[in-house]
Structure formats: C-alpha cells, structure tokens
C-alpha positions as CSV (number, residue, x, y, z in Angstrom):
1,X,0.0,0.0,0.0
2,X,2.8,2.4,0.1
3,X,3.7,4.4,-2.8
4,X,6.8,6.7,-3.9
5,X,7.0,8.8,-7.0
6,X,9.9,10.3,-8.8
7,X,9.2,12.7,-11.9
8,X,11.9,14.7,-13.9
9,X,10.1,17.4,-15.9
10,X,10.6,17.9,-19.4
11,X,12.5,20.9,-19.1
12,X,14.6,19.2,-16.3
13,X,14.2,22.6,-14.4
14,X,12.3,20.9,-11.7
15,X,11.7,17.4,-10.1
16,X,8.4,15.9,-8.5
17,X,8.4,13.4,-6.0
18,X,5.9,11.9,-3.7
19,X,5.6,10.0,-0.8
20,X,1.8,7.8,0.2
21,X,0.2,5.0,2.1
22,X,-3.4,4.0,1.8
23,X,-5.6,2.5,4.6
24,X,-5.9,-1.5,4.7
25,X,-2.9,-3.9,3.7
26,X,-2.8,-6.3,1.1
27,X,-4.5,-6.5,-2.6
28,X,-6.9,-4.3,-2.1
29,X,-4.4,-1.7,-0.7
30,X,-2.1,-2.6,-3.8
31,X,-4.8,-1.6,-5.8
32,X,-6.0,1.8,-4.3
33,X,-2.7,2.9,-4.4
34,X,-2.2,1.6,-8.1
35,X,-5.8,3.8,-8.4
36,X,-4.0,6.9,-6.9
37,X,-0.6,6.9,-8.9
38,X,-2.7,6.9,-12.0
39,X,-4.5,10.0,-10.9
40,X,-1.5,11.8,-9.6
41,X,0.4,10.7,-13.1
42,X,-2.7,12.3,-15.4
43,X,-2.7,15.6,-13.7
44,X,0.9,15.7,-13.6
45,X,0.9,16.2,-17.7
46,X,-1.6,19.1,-17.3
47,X,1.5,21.2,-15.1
48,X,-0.9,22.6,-12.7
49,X,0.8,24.6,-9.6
50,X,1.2,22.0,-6.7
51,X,-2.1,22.7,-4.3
52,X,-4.5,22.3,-7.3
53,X,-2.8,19.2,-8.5
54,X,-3.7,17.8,-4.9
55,X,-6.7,19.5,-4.9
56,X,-8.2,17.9,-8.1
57,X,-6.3,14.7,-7.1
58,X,-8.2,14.4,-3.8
59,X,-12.0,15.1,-5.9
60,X,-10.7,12.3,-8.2
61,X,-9.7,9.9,-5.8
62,X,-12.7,10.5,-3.4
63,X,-15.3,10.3,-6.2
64,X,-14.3,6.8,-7.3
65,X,-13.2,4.8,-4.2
66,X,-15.7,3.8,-1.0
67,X,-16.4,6.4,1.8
68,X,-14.3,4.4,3.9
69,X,-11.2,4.4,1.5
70,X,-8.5,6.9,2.0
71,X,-4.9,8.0,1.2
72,X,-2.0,10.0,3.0
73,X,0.1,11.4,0.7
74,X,3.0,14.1,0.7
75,X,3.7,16.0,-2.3
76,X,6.1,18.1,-3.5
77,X,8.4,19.6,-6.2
78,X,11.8,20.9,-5.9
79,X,14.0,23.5,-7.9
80,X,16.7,25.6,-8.0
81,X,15.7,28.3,-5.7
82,X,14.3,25.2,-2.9
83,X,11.1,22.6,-2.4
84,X,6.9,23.3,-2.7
85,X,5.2,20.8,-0.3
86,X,1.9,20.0,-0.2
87,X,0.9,17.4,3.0
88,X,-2.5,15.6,3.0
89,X,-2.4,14.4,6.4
90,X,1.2,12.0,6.3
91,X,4.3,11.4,8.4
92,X,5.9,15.0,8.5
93,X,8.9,15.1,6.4
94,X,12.0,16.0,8.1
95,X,14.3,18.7,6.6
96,X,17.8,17.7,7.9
97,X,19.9,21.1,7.9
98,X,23.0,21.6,9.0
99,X,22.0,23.7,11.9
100,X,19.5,20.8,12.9
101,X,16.4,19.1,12.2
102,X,13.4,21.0,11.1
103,X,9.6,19.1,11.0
104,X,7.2,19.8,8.6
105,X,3.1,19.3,9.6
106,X,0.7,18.4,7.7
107,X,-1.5,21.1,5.6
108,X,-4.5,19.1,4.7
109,X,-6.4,16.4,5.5
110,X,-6.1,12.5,3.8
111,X,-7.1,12.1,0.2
112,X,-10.7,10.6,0.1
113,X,-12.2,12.0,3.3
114,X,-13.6,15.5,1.8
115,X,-14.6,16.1,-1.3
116,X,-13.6,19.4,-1.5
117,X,-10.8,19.7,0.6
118,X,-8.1,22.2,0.0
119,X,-4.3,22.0,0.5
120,X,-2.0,24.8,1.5
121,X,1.5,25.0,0.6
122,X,4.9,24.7,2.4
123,X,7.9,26.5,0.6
124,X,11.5,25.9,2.4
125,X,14.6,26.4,1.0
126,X,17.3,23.4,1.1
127,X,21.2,24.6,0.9
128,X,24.2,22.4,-0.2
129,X,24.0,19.5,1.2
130,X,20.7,19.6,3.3
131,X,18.1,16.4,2.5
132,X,14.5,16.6,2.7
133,X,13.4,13.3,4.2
134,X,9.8,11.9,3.2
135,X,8.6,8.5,5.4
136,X,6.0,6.0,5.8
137,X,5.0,5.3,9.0
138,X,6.1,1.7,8.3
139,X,9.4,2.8,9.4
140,X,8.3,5.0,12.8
141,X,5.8,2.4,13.6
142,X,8.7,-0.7,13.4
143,X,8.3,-2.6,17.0
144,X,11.8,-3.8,19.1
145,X,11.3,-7.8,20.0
146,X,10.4,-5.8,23.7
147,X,7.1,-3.8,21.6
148,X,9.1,-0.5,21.5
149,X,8.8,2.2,19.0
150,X,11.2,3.5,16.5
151,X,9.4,6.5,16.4
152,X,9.9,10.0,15.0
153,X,12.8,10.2,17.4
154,X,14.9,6.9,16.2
155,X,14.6,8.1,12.6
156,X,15.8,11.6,13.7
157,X,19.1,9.7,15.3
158,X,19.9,7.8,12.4
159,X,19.2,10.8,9.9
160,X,21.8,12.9,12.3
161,X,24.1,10.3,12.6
162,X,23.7,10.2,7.9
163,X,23.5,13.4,7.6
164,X,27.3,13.4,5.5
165,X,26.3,11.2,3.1
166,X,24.6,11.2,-0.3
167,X,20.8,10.6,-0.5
168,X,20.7,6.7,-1.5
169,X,23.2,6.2,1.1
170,X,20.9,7.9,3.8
171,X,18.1,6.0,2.5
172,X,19.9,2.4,3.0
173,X,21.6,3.8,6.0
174,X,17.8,4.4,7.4
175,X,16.1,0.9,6.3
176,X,19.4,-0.5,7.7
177,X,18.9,1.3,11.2
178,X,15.5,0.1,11.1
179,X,15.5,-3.6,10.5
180,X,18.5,-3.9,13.4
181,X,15.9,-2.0,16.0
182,X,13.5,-4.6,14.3
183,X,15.5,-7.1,15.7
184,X,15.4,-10.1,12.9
185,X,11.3,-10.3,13.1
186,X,9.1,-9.6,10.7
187,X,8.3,-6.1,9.3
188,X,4.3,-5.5,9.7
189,X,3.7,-3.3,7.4
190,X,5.7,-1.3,3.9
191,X,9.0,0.7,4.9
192,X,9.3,3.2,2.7
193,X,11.7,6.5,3.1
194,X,12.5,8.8,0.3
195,X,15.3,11.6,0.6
196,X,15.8,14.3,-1.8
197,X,19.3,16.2,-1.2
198,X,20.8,19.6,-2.4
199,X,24.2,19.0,-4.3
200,X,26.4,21.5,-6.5
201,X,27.9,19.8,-9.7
C-alpha cells in the first residue's frame, strides 16, 4: 500500500516526487494505491501549480473509491531556488539542515475524506547539502522484539548520525537502522523513506 514517485520534468528545471500510504494492507491496498498513482500521473501532464494538483487529485480519488477508502500522501516539487510541499495528512517530512532538524506538519487532511478539501503550501529552502526526508509510518511504527517504537525520534538519530552522506546512502543507511531495532522479526507493514538532497555539480 505504500507508494513513492519520482518525476523529472521535461524541461529538467524541476523534479516531482511523492511519498503515500493507503488505509488496509494487502491487494486491495495494492490496488487503491495503483488507483491513486494513475491519478496523480494524469494531472501531472496538465502542469498545474502544486495545491490544485492535490486539490483535483483528492476530488478524483474521493469520487471513485468507497467512503471508507483513504490516502495520506505528501507531495512536493523541488527547484533551483528550494522545495513546494503539499501534505494531505502523512508522516511529517524531516528537513535535515546543518543547523538541525526542522519538522514539517501536515497542511490538509487524507485524500478521500472530503470532497472538497483544500491543501495549502509549504515552501523551504534546502542549501548544499541539506536532504528533505519523506517517510511511511512503516518505518516509525517498526516494533523492538520488547514492543518499542522507532518512532519520529529513532529516525531523527539515524538521519543525524547520515546526515554526510549522499541521498541513497541515507536511504539504506535508514532501512538499515531500522531492521537492526526490528531485531530479525518480521516487518508488519511497507517501509518506505524517500530523501531528496541539495548537491552543487
């Protein structure tokens, strides 16, 4: 049920990327989410400024899916002067700076609920070699063999203890972290993390 999205656009001037989980495991999650990435890969064509694209994406997904069908999903599209981030009720993404770590709320509520929901924007900036961090809560949710938590707070110690390398290693370095706090048991649910990082050629 997860999903992650990577775009290029055609002028190369900007990059769209996407981070979702939908509610319920299995095949019929699989196939929401399938539902979903076919929405949020029509409207994409049509170039439309972030919060209508989730704004028409949400009507979409929330005329043709049950009432009790729903999606979290964070947007967002990055450029040269920093990232656009639209969050319709998912794990805040994590912008690891330099100077810290910096958490990013939610703007909106999950795809599906609302008809006409609306979606505000988050703009931020991301210098040379600062990461934006996107997350399902597959990872914060990951249980110890003793029923602990990850949590918000064991991803923000691994991302700290990253934060000098490049964005795939960050990635494996986080799914690594997690599956030794796992312990060896079984992950219950998707682990998805998606990091997008600010590099001079």
């Amino acid at each position: 049920g997860d999903y992650c999205e990577i775009t290029v656009a055609e002028d190369r001037r900007s990059l769209f990327f996407a981070v979702g989980d939908v509610a319920g495991k299995g095949v019929a999650a699989s196939l929401l989410m399938t539902h979903l990435s076919a929405i949020l890969r029509s409207l994409l064509s049509l170039q439309l400024p972030l919060a209508e694209l989730m704004v028409r994406a949400n009507r979409l997904f929330c005329e043709s899916t049950l009432s009790e069908h729903y999606a979290t999903l964070v947007c967002g599209r990055a450029t040269g002067e920093g990232v656009e981030l639209c969050n319709a009720g998912h794990c805040p993404p994590l912008l690891l700076r330099r100077s810290g770590m910096e958490r990013l709320p939610p703007s909106g509520l999950p795809l599906g609920m609302f008809c006409g929901g609306e979606y505000a924007v988050t703009k931020a900036a991301i210098a040379d070699g600062e990461s934006l961090v996107l997350y399902t809560d597959g990872i914060t949710e990951t249980q110890d063999p003793d029923g602990s938590v990850f949590g918000e707070d064991g991803l923000m110690d691994s991302l700290r203890r990253l934060f000098g390398d490049n964005a795939e290693a960050i990635a494996q370095g986080v799914v690594r972290d997690v599956a030794l706090f796992r312990g060896g048991g079984r992950a219950a649910d998707d682990v998805t993390v998606l990091v997008v990082r600010r590099t001079t050629c």
